[in-house]
C-alpha positions in Angstrom: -10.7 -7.3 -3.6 -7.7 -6.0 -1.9 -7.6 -6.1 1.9 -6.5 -2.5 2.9 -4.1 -3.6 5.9 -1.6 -5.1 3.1 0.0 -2.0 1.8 3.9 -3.7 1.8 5.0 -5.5 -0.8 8.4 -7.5 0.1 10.5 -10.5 -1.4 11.3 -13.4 0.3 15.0 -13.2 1.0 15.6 -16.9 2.6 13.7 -20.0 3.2 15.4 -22.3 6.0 13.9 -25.3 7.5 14.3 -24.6 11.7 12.8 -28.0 13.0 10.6 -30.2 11.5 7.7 -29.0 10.0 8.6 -25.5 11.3 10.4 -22.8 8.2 11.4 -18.9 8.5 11.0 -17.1 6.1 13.3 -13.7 5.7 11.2 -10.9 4.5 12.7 -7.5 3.0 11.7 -4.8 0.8 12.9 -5.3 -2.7 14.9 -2.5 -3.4 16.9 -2.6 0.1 14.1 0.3 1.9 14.0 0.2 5.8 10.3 -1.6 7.0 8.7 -0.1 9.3 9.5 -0.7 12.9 8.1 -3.0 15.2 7.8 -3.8 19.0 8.3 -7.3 20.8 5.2 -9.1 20.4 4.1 -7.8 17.2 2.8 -9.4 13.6 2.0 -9.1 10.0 -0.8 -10.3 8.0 0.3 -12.1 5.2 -1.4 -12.8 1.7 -0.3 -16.0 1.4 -2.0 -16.5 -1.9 -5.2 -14.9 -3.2 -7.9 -14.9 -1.0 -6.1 -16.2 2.2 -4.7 -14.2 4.8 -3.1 -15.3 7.9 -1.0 -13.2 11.0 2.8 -14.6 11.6 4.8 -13.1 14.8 7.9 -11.5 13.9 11.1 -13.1 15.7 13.6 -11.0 15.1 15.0 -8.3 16.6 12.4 -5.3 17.1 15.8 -3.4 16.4 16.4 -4.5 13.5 14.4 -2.4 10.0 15.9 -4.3 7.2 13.8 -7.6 7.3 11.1 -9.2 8.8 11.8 -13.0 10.4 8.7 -15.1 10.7 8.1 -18.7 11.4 5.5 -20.8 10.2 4.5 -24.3 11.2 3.0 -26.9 8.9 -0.2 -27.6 9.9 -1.9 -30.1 7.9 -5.2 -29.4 10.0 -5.3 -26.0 9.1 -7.6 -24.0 6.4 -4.6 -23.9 3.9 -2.6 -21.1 4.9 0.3 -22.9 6.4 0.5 -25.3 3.7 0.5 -23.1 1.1 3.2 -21.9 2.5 5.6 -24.2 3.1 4.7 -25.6 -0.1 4.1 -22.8 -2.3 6.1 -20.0 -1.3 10.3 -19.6 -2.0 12.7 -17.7 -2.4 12.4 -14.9 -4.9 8.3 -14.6 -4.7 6.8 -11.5 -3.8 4.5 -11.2 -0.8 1.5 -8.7 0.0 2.3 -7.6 3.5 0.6 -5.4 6.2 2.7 -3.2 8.6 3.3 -4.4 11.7 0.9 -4.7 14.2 1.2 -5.4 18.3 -1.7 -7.0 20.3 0.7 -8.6 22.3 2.9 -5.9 23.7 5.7 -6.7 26.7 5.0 -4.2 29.5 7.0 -2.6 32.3 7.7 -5.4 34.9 10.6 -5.8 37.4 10.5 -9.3 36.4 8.6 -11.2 33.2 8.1 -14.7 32.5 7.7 -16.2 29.1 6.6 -19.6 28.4 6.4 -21.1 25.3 4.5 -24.3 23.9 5.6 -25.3 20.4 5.6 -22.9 17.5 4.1 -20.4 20.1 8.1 -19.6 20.6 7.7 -17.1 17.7 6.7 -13.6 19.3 8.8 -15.0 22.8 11.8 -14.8 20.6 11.5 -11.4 20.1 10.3 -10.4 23.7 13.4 -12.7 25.0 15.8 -10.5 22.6 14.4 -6.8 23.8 14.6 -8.0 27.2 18.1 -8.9 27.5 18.9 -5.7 25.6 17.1 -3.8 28.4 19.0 -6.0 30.6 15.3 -6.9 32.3 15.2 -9.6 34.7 13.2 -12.3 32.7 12.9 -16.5 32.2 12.0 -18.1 29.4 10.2 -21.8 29.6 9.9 -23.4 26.0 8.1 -26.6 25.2 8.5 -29.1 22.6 7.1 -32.6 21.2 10.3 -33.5 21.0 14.2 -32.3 20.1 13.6 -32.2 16.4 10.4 -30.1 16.7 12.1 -27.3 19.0 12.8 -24.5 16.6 15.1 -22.1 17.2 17.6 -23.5 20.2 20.6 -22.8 18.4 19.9 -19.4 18.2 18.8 -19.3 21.6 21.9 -21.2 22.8 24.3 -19.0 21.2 22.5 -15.4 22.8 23.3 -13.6 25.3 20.2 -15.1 27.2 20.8 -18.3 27.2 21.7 -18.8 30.6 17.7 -17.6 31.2 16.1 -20.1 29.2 14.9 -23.8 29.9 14.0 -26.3 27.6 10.9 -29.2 28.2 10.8 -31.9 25.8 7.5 -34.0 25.9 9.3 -37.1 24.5 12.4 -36.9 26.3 12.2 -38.7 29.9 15.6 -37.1 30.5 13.9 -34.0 30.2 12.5 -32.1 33.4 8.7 -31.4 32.7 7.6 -27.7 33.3 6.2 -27.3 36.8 3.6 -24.9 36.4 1.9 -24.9 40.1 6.1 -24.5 41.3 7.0 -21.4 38.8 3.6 -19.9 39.3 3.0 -20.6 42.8 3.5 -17.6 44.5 1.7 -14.3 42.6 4.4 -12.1 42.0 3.2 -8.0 41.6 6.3 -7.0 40.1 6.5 -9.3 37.5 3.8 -10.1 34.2 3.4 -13.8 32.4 3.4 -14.2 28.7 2.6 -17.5 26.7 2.0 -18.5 23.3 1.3 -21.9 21.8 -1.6 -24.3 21.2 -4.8 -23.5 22.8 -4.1 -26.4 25.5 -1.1 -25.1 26.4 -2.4 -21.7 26.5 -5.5 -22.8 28.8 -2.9 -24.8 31.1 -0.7 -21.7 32.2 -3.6 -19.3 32.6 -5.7 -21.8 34.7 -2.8 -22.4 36.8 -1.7 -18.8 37.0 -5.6 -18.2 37.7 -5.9 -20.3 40.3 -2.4 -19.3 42.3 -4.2 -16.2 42.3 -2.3 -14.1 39.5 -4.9 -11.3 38.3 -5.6 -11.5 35.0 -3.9 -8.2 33.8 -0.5 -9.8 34.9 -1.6 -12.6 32.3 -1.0 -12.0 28.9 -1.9 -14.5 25.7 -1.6 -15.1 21.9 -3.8 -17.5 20.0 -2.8 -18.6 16.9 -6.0 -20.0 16.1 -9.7 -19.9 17.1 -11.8 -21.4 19.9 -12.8 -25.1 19.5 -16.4 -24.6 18.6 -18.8 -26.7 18.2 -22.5 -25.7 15.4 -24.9 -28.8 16.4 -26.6 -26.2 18.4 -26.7 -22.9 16.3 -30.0 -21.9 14.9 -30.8 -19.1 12.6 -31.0 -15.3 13.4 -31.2 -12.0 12.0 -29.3 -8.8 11.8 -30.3 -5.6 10.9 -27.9 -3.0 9.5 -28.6 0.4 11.3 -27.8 2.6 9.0 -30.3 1.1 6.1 -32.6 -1.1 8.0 -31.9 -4.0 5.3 -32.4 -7.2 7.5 -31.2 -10.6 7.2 -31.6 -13.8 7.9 -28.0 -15.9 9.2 -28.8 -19.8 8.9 -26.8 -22.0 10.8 -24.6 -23.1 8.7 -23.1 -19.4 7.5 -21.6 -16.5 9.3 -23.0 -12.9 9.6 -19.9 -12.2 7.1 -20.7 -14.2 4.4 -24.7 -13.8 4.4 -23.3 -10.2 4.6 -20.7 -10.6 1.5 -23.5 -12.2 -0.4 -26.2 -9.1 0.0 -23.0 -6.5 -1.5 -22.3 -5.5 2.1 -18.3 -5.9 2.6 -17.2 -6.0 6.0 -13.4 -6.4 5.9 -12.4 -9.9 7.7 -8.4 -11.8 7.8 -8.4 -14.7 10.3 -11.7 -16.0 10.0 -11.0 -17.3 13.7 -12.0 -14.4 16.1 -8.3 -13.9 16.6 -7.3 -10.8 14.7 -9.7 -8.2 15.1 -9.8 -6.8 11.9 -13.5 -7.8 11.1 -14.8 -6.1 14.7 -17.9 -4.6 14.0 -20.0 -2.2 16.8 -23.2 -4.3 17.9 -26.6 -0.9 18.6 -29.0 -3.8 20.1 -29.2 -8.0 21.0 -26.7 -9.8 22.4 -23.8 -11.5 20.4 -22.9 -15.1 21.7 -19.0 -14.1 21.5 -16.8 -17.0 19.8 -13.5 -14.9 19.2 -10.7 -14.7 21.3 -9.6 -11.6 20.2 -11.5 -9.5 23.1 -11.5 -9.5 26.7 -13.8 -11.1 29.1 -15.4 -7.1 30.3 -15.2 -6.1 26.7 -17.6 -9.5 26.0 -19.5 -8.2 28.8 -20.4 -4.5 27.5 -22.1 -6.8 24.3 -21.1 -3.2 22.3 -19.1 -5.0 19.4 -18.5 -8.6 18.0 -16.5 -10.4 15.4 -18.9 -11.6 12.6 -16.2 -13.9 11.0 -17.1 -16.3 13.8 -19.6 -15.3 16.6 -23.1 -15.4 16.6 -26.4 -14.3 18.8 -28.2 -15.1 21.9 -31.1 -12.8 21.3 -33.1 -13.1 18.0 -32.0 -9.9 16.5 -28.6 -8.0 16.3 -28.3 -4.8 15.7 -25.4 -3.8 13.4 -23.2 -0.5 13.1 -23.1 -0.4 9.9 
């Protein structure tokens, strides 16, 4: 079954190794057609092979139509998507592609911070290059493991932001370490905060920025995978599709998706995390026990919608949309 978001097919141009364990991969339409355009912050879902679907920031130029630049780090820990692409994918293939799409978009700000943990430099990249083209006032603080895991400093080296960028290496005792509680310190009204990264790095800056006192609309975050869960709890429940009145049983060790995929009732899923969105289904009555981080904290609150790739209920029955 073909997921309907990946409607672009493009060839993969160039393969280059950035750092290690990190490739780009240059993505353009076969016959030499302008993509679509894109904004800072934005990404594609890619069919990395059948079945498997994951999202990968553009870090390019949002000027730029005739590719698409995306990074991808090798995570052995992962479900297979990242594997399968460094070690399947090369130059020549084919790829099934969605458009562009932008849940991370820069806003108007006197001043912006970006600060980047790892491969979380991806959709920073691209902020970092709009912004200097604006000629905004911005910084951008990027993290590493070490020298030969920091992807991309050439290229931010040789810009014409270099002079606003800092570089942290964990393994370096040369290296300065990132002072969060200095740089965040004082809450700034003119100015909005932007990380990527792991999920520890990601929970670092926005505690910090939290408790500095920075309101959370000045705080913006990417995940590139889902919340550390845990299932030792998780008992069985039941959702009823409105529309029908079919009910079903979810046991504790399967999702509402695939108790849903296995009674012929498709709901269209990509991540499988809770980070995407794409699976976000309206909830008419119970209340989902939320596990994505896809929605915001008042729009967990309202208990109107969940992501059934991943979250669950705290009341007996769940009412679906559907």
């Amino acid at each position: 079954m073909s997921h309907p978001s990946l409607s672009l097919i493009v060839e993969v141009k160039a393969r280059h190794e950035e750092a290690l364990g990190i490739a780009t991969f240059e993505l353009a339409d076969p016959h030499g057609r302008p993509l679509p355009p894109f904004s800072a912050g934005a990404h594609i879902d890619v069919q990395v092979k059948e079945g498997v679907i994951r999202q990968y920031s553009l870090c390019n130029h949002s000027e730029e139509r005739d590719r698409y630049l995306i990074g991808v780090l090798r995570d052995e820990a992962s479900r297979g998507g990242s594997v399968a692409m460094h070690d399947e994918v090369k130059e020549g293939d084919l790829l099934l592609i969605s458009a562009p799409k932008n849940h991370f978009p820069l806003k108007p700000a006197k001043r912006t911070y970006l600060l980047a943990g790892g491969i979380g430099i991806t959709p920073l990249l691209c902020m970092a290059e709009r912004l200097a083209r604006t000629e905004t006032d911005f910084a951008l603080h990027y993290c590493a493991r070490s020298a030969e895991r920091m992807a991309f400093r050439e290229r931010i080296e040789a810009s014409s932001f270099a002079d606003k960028a800092h570089f942290y290496l964990d393994d370096d005792t040369a290296s300065p370490a990132l002072d969060l509680e200095k740089l965040l310190g004082e809450p700034d009204a003119d100015a909005q905060v932007y990380v990527c990264g792991p999920g520890g790095f990601i929970d670092a800056v926005i505690s910090t920025g939290k408790r500095c006192g920075w309101p959370d609309e000045q705080l913006h975050t990417e995940y590139f995978a889902g919340a550390e869960t845990t299932s030792e709890d998780d008992g069985s429940f039941e959702v009823r599709i409105a529309s029908s009145g079919a009910a079903f049983t979810i046991p504790a060790d399967k999702t509402v998706h695939q108790v849903l995929a296995e009674n012929g009732i498709e709901i269209m899923v990509s991540c499988e995390q809770g980070v995407c969105g794409t699976c976000l289904t309206g909830v008419l009555e119970g209340e989902p026990d939320h596990r994505d981080l896809y929605l915001e904290d008042d729009e967990h609150a309202a208990n109107d919608q969940f992501t059934p790739c991943c979250s669950r209920a705290k009341s007996k029955t769940l009412v679906l949309d559907l």
